[in-house]
N, C-alpha and C positions, 0 to 999 in steps of 0.2 A: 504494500500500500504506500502510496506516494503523496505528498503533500499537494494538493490542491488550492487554488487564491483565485476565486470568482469576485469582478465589481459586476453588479446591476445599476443600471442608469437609465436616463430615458433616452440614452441613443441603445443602450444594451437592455431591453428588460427580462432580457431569460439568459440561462447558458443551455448549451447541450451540449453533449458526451455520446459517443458509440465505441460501441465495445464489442468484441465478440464472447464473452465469458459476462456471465451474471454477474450485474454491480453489488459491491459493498459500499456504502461512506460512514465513515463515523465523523459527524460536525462537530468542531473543535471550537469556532469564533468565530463572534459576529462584529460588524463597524456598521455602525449606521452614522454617516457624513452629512451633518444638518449644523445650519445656523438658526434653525427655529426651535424659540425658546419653549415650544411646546411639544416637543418632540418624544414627550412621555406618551401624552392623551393618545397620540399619532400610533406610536410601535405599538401601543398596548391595546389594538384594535388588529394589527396586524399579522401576517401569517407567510410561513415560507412554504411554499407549494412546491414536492419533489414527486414528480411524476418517472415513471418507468415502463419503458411501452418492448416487448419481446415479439421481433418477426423470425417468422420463419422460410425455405429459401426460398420462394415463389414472392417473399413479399407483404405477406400476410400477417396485421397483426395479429398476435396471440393471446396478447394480455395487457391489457392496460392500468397501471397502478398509481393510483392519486395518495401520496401522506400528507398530512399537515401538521407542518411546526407552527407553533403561535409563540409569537414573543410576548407573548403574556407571562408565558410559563416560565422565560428568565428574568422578568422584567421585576426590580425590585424599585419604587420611587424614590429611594433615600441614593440611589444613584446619580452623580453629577454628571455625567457621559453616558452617549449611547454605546457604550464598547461591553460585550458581554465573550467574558474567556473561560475558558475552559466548560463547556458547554457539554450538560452532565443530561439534562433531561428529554434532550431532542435525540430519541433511538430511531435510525431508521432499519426497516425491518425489512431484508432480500428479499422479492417476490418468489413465491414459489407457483409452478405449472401441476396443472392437475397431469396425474400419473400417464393418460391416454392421449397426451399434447405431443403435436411434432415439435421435431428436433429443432431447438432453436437455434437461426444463423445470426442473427444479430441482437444487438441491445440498444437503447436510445435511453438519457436519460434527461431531463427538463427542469431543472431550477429557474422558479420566478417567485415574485411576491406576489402577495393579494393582500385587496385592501389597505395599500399603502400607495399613494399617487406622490411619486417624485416629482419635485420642482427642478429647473434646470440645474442646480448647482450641488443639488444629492445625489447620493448614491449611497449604494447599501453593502460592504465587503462582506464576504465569505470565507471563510477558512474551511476545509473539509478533508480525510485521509482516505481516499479510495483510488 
């Protein structure tokens, strides 16, 4: 597993990944880049959407899997930054194929936010080990 460093912005607002081998991440850090002083109300409505979609070789998808992290769940208010490290409670979980599924040729994987609308000068870091 290798160190990963995704920004989301509103020139960027997803990443994707393809893989041939079923993804792992384990999320380590988050940066949320804001000059608004209300940037608590904001994250803690928030959510990180990690989607996971398995084709097989014709093309087809096989599966498609929506998690959601809510930065609620790190968000403590007595925080003066939106930096949140070491990131204990956002598990994300491999998808697994039911036993009678074809072979899968590829993997896709989809980080974005929901329910957080970036101003031009935000953006949102990522740390993650997969």
């Amino acid at each position: 597993m290798g160190a990963r460093h995704i920004t989301l912005d509103t020139g960027h607002p997803e990443a994707r990944f393809s893989a041939t081998e079923r993804p792992r991440i384990v999320l380590r850090q988050a940066f949320f880049a804001t000059t608004d002083p209300g940037w608590q109300r904001r994250l803690n409505r928030a959510a990180l959407i990690v989607t996971t979609r398995a084709y097989d070789d014709r093309g087809r998808e096989l599966v498609a899997d929506h998690q959601v992290f809510r930065f609620s769940v790190l968000f403590n208010p007595t925080w003066p930054d939106p930096l949140f490290r070491n990131i204990r409670n956002w598990t994300y979980v491999p998808v697994e194929l039911r036993a009678d599924a074809p072979p899968v040729m590829g993997w896709l994987m989809e980080l974005r936010l929901r329910d957080l609308r970036l101003g031009p000068d935000e953006r949102m870091e990522v740390v993650f080990l997969g």
